[in-house]
C-alpha positions, 0 to 999 in steps of 0.5 A, a space after each residue: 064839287 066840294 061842300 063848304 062845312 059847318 066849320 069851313 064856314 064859320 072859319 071864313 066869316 072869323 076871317 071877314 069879322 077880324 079884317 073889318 074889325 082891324 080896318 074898321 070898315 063894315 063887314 059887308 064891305 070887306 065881304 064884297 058887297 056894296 057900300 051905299 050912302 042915301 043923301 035924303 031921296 035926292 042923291 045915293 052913292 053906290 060904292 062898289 059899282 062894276 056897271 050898269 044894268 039899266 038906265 032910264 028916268 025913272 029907273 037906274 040898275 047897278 051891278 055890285 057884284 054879288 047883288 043888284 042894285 035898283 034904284 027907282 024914281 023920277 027924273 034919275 042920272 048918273 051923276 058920276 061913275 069913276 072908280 067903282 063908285 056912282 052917284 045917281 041924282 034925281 028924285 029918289 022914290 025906291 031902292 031895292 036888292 036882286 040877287 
């Protein structure tokens, strides 16, 4: 297996700077994680979303590709999921990342 240098490194981050940059998009989106918009703890929207992991009232867990996305709470659901993106309602208490 082929190590990623210093330089190769650097080069590819350049890369991911620039493209963002001339989309204007975050770097991250570019770079493949996913975009999440909080409205309040009522409603979050998780762009991004290949599937769920788990799903129950009180907790809601997301696939994004490189991260886990967990939402925890009461009375949560899927309001939509289409598109690679999910809006999950209910009652917001946490959100945390798992690799």
């Amino acid at each position: 297996m082929r190590k990623k240098n210093c330089r190769t490194q650097g080069r590819g981050e350049r890369i991911i700077e620039a493209v963002s940059r001339n989309l204007d998009l975050p770097p991250d989106a570019v770079a493949g994680y996913a975009h999440i918009e909080l409205c309040g703890n009522r409603e979050a929207i998780i762009e991004g979303c290949q599937g769920v992991l788990e799903y129950g009232d009180s907790v809601i867990a997301l696939n994004t590709g490189k991260l886990t996305v967990r939402i925890c709470g009461c009375e949560l659901t899927i309001a939509s999921m289409q598109n690679g993106q999910a809006i999950i309602k209910g009652i917001i208490t946490s959100l945390d990342y798992r690799n």
